[in-house]
Kinemage of the C-alpha trace (Angstrom):
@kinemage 1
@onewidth
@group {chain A} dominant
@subgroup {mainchain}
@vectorlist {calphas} color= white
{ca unk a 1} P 54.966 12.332 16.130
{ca unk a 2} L 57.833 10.493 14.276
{ca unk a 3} L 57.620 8.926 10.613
{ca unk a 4} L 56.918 5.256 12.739
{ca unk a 5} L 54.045 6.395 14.590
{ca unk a 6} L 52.687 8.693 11.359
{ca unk a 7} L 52.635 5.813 9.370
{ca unk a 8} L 50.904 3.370 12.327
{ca unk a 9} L 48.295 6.385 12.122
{ca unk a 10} L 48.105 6.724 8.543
{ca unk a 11} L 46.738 2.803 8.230
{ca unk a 12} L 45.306 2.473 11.406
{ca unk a 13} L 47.286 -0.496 13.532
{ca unk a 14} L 48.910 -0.485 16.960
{ca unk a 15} L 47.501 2.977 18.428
{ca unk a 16} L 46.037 2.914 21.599
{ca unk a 17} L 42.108 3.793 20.728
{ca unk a 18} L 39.912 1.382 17.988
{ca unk a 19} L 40.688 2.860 15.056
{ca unk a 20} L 37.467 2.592 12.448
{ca unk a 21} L 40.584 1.859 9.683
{ca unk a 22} L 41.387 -1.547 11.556
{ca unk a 23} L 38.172 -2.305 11.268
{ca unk a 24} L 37.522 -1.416 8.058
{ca unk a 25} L 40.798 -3.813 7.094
{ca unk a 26} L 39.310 -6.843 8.910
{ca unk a 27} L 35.883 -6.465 6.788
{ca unk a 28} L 37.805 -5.986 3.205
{ca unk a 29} L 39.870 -9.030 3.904
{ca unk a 30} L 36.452 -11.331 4.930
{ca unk a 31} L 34.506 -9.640 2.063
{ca unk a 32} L 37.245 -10.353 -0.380
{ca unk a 33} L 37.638 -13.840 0.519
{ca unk a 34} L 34.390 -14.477 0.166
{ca unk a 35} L 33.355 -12.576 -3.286
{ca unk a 36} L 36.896 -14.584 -4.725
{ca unk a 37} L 35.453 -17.775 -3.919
{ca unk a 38} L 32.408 -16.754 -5.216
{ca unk a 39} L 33.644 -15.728 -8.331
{ca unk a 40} L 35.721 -18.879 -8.841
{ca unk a 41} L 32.489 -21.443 -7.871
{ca unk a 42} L 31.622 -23.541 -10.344
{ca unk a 43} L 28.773 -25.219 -8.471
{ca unk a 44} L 25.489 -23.144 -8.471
{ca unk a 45} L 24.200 -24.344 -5.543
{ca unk a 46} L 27.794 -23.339 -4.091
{ca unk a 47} L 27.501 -20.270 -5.643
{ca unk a 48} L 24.205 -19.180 -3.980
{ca unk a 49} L 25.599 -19.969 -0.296
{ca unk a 50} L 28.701 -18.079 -0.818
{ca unk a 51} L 26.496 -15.477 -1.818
{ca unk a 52} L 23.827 -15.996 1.075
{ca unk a 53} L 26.774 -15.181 3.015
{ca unk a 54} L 28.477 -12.493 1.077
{ca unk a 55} L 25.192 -10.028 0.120
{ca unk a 56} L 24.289 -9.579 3.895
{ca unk a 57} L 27.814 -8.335 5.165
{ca unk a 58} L 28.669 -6.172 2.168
{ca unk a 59} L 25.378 -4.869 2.625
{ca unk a 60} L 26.043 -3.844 6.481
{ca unk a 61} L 29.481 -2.828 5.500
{ca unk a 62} L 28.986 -0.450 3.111
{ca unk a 63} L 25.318 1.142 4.783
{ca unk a 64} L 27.433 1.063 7.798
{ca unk a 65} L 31.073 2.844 6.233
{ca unk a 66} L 28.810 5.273 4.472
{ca unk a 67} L 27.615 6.532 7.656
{ca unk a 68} L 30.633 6.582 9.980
{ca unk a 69} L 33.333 7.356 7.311
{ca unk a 70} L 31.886 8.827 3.852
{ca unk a 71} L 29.698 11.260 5.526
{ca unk a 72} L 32.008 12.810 7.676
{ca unk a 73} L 34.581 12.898 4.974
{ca unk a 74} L 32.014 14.826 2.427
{ca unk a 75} L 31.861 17.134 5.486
{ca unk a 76} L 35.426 17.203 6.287
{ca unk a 77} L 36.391 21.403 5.869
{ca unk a 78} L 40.125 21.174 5.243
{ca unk a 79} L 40.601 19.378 2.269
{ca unk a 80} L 38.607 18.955 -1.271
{ca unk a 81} L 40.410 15.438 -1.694
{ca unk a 82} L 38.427 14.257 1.303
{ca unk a 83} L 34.931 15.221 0.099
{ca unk a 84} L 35.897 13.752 -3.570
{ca unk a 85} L 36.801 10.378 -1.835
{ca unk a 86} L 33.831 10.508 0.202
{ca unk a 87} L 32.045 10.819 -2.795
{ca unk a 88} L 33.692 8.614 -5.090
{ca unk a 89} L 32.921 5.680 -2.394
{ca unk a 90} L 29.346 6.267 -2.348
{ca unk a 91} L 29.140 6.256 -5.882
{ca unk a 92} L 31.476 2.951 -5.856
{ca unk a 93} L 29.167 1.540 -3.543
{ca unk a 94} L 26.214 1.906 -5.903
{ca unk a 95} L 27.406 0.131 -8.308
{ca unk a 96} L 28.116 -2.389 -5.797
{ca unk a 97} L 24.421 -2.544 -4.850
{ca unk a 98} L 23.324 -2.824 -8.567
{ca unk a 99} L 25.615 -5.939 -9.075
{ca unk a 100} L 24.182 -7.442 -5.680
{ca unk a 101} L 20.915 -6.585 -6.786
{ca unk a 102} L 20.961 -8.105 -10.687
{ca unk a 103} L 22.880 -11.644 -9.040
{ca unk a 104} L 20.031 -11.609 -6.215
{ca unk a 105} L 17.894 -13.210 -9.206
{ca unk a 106} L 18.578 -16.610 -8.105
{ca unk a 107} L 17.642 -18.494 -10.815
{ca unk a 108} L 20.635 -17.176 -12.693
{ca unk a 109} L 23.454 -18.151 -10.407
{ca unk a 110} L 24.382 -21.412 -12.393
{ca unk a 111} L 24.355 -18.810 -15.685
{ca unk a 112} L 27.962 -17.797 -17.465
{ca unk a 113} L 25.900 -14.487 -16.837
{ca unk a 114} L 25.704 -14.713 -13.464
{ca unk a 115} L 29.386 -16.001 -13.351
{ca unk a 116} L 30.417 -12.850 -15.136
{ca unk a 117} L 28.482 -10.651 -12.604
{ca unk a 118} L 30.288 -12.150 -9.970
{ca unk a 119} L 33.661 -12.216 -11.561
{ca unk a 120} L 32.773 -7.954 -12.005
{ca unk a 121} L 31.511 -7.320 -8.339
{ca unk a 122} L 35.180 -9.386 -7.686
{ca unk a 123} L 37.311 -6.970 -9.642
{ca unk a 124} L 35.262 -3.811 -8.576
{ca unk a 125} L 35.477 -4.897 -5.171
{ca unk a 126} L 39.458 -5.605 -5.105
{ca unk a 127} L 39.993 -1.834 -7.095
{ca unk a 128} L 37.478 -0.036 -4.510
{ca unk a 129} L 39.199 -1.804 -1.398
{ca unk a 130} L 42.630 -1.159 -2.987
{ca unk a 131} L 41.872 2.655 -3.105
{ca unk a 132} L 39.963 2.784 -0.294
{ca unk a 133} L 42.604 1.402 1.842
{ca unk a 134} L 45.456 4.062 0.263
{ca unk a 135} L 43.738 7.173 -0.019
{ca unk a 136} L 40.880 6.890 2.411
{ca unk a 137} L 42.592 5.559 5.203
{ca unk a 138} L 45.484 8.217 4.711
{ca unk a 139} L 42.615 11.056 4.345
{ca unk a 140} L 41.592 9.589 7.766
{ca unk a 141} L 44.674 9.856 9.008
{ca unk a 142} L 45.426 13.709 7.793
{ca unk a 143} L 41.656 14.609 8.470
{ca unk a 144} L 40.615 13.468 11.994
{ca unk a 145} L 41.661 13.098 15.546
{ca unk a 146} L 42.562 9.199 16.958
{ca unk a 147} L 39.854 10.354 19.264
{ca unk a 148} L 37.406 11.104 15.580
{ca unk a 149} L 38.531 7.979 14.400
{ca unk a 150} L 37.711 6.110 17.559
{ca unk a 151} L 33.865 7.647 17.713
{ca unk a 152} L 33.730 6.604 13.420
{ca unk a 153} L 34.484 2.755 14.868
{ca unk a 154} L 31.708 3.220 17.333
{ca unk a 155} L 29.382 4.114 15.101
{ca unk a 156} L 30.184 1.216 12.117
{ca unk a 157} L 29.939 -1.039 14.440
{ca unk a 158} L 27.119 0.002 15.768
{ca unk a 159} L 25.262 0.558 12.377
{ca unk a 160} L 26.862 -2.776 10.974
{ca unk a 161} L 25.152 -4.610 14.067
{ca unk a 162} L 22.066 -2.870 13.741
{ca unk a 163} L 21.924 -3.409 9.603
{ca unk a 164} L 23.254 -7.602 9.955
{ca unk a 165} L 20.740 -7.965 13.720
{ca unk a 166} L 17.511 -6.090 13.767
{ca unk a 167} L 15.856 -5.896 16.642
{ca unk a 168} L 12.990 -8.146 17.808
{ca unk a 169} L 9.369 -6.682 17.080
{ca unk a 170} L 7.409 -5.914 19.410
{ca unk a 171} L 4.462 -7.842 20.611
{ca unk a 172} L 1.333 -5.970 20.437
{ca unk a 173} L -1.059 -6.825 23.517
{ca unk a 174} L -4.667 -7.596 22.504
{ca unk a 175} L -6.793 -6.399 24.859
{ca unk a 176} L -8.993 -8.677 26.734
């Protein structure tokens, strides 16, 4: 493979299966967007929507990347980086839910509290994506197959979908 083509690899663009990195990309740069306007909303009732919107894909993101990525880098046999990265994500993501959790309180969103839990989940999220996109996606790269990669996009998007579109319930039948 020459440098071109490593690199392509390395971040995930322009090979010829879905790479779960691509994918990956596409949800930072929505969930960023979203979390900066939230943080820089000075309307409450702004605020909340942005968030109505924001909490349920970070959410499915993150349940979803732990599952198709973290896991199987905590597992990965070759290197100790990978399993620290793994690990350092789900504790990153943690925090993540905490934030989410304490800003849920709606009755604080038009708070300077609130405003400086959002401007923290902000800068927390652009430092995790940041790293995440450097040394994850390269350990992705080194550590497994396009062919790995391509079953790790599978399964986020089939856990995002799953997380952000449960299915219907099921009608119970009285009997007559």
């Amino acid at each position: 493979m020459d440098v071109i083509e490593t690199v392509k690899t390395y971040i995930g663009i322009d090979t010829q299966q879905r790479d779960v990195r691509a994918l990956l990309k596409q949800d930072h740069q929505d969930v960023l967007d979203l979390v900066r306007r939230l943080a820089d909303e000075d309307s409450a009732a702004r605020r909340r929507a942005l968030f109505r919107s924001l909490k349920p894909l970070l959410t499915a993101h993150a349940r979803a990347e732990e599952r198709a990525v973290y896991a199987e880098l905590v597992k990965a046999r070759s290197k100790r980086d990978a399993k620290d990265l793994g690990n350092e994500g789900y504790v990153e993501h943690s925090l993540v839910d905490i934030l989410l959790e304490r800003m849920s309180k709606t009755a604080l969103a038009g708070s300077d509290a609130w405003k400086a839990h959002a401007t923290v989940l902000k800068e927390l999220l652009e430092h995790h994506i940041e790293e995440e996109e450097d040394e994850i996606f390269e350990a992705l790269g080194k550590e497994f197959s396009d062919t790995q990669r391509a079953a790790m996009a599978e399964a986020f998007v089939r856990d995002k979908r799953a997380i952000l579109e449960p299915s219907p319930r099921r009608t119970v039948r009285k009997a007559a």
